[in-house]
C-alpha positions as CSV (number, residue, x, y, z in Angstrom):
1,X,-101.7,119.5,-13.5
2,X,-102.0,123.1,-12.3
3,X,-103.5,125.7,-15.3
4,X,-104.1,128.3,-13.4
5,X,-105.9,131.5,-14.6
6,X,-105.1,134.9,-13.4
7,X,-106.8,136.2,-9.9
8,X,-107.4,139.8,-10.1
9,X,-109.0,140.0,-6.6
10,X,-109.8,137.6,-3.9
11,X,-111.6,137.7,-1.2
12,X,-112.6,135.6,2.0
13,X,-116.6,135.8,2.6
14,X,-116.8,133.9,5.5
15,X,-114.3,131.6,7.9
16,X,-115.4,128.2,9.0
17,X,-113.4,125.8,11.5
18,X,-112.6,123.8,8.3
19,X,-112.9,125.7,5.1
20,X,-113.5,129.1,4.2
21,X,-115.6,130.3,1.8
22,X,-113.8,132.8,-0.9
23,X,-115.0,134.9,-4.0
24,X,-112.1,135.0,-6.4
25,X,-112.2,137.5,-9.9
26,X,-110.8,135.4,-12.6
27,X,-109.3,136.4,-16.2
28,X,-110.2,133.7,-18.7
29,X,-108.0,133.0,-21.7
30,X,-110.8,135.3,-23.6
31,X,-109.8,138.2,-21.3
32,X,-113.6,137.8,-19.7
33,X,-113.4,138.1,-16.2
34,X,-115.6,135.9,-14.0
35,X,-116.6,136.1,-10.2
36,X,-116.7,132.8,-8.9
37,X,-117.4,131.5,-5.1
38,X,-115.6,128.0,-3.4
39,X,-114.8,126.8,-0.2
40,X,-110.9,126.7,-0.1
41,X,-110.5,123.6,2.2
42,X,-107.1,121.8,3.2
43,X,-107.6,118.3,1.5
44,X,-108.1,114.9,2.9
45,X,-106.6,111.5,2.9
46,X,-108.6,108.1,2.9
47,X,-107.3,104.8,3.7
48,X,-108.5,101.7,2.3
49,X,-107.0,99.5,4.8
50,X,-106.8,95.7,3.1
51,X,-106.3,92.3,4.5
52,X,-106.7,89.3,3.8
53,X,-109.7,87.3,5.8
54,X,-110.4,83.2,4.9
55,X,-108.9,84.0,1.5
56,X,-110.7,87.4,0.4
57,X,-109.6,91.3,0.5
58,X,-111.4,92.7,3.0
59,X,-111.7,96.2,3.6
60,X,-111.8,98.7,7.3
61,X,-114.8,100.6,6.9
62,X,-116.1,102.9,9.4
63,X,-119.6,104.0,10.3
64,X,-119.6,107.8,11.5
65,X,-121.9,110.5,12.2
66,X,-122.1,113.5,9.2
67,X,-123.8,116.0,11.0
68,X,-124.2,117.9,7.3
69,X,-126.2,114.6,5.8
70,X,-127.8,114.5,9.0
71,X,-127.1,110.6,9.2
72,X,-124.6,107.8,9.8
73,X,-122.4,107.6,6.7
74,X,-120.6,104.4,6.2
75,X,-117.0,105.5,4.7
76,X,-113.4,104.4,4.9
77,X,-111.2,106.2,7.6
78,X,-110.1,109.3,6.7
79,X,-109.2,113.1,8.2
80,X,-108.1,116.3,6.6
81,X,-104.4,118.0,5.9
82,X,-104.8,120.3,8.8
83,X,-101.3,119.8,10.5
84,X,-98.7,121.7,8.2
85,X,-96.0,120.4,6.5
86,X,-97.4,117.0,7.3
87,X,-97.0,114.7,3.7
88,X,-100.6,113.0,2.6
89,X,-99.2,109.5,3.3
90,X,-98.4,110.4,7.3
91,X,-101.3,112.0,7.3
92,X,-102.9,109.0,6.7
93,X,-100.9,107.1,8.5
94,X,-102.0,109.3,11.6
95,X,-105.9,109.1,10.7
96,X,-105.6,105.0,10.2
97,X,-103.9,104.7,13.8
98,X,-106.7,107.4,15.6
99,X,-109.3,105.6,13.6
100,X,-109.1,102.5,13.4
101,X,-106.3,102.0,15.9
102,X,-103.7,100.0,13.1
103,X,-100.3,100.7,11.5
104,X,-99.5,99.5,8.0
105,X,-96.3,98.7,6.4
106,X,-96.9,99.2,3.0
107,X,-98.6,102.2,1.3
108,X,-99.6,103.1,-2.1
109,X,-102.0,105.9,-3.6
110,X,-105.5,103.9,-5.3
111,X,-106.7,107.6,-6.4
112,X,-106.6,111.4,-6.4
113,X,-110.0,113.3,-6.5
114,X,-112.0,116.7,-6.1
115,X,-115.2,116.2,-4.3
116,X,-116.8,119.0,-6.3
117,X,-114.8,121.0,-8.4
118,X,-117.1,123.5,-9.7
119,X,-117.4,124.7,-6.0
120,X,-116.0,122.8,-3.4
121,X,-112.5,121.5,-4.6
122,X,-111.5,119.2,-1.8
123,X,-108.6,117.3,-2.6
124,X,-108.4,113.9,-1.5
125,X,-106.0,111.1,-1.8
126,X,-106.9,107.5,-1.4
127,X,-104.2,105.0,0.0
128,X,-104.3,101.6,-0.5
129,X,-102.5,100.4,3.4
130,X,-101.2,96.5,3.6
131,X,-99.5,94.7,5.9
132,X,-101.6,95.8,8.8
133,X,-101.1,95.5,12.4
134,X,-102.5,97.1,15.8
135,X,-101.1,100.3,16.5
136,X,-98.2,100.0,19.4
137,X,-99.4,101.8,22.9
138,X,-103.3,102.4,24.1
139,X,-105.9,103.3,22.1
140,X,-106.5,106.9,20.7
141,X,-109.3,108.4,22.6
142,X,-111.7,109.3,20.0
143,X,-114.1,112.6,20.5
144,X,-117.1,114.0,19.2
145,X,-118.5,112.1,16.4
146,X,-115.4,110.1,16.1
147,X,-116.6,108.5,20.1
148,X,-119.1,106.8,18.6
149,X,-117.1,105.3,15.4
150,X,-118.5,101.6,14.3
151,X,-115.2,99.4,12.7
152,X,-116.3,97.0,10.6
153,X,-114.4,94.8,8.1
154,X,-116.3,93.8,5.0
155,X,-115.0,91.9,1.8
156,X,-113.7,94.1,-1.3
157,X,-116.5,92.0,-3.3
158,X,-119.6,93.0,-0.9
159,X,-118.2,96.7,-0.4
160,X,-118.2,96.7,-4.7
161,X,-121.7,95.8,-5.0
162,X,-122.8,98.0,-1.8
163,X,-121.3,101.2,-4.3
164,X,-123.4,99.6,-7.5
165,X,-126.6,99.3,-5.3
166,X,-126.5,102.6,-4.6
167,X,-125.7,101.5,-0.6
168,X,-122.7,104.0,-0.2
169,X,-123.0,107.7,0.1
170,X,-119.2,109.0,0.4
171,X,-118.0,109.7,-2.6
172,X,-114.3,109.0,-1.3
173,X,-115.5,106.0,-0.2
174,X,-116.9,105.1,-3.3
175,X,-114.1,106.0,-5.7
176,X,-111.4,104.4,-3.7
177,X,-113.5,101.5,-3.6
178,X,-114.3,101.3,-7.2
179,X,-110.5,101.6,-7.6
180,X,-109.5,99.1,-6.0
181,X,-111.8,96.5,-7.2
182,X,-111.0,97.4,-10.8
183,X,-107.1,96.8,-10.3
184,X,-107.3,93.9,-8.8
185,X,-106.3,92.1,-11.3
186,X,-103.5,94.0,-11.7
């Protein structure tokens, strides 16, 4: 739900190859006005790709290199709204084939999020994808950190715990995760 306050002035303070960095004045409901700084980014998708292995959900996990955390993050596959006019669900459509190289038949939203509203309000979706199968055609040639992408299927049990034990590190990882564990059940 959109509650928007009044912007009195806006400005861009610096421009990045994925966000931008912006200082907005803001008119609260007390007629105070505020100065407050955020990155304005496009939004993400993740994909919690799930199949079915000797009984058990099992999840497509990547390991990639976050130069900002200066390490190896293990996450689900993901990629930003950067083409426009492109709906969330191709969009991750598109990130699960250059990924993880796999198509899925059936899609369904686990979870929205902000990774950090107060300051850096990405939005991300996280789609639950079934009915997997390898993407038609070659590969997608994968550059930069994405060359060195690790694939690696691990149960929806194990990838729980790994978020209690404090194993995972990606927030959209973790929430999407978390999600889909809990409705199980359901």
């Amino acid at each position: 739900v959109i509650d928007s306050k009044p912007v009195l002035a806006t400005d861009v303070l610096w421009r990045g190859l994925i966000f931008d960095v912006r200082r907005d004045q803001v008119q609260l409901d007390s007629g105070e006005v505020v100065t407050r700084d955020y990155a304005d980014h496009p939004g993400a998708v993740l994909i919690l790709a799930l199949r079915q292995i000797d009984g058990f959900d099992h999840l497509a996990m990547i390991r990639q290199y976050r130069h900002a955390c200066r390490s190896y993050l293990w996450e689900l596959p993901a990629g930003l709204l950067d083409v426009p006019g492109e709906p969330p669900w191709e969009a991750a459509a598109r990130e699960l084939r250059e990924e993880v190289d796999l198509v899925a038949a059936r899609w369904e939203v686990v979870i929205d999020a902000y990774a950090s509203a107060g300051a850096f309000p990405e939005a991300y979706r996280v789609f639950l994808a079934r009915e997997l199968a390898a993407a038609p055609g070659p590969a997608h040639q994968r550059t930069g950190e994405e060359a060195d992408l690790t694939v690696r299927w691990v149960s929806l049990d194990d990838a729980y715990a790994a978020v209690l034990a404090g194993q995972l590190h990606n927030p959209g990882a973790m929430l999407g995760i978390m999600a889909a564990w809990g409705a199980r059940p359901r």
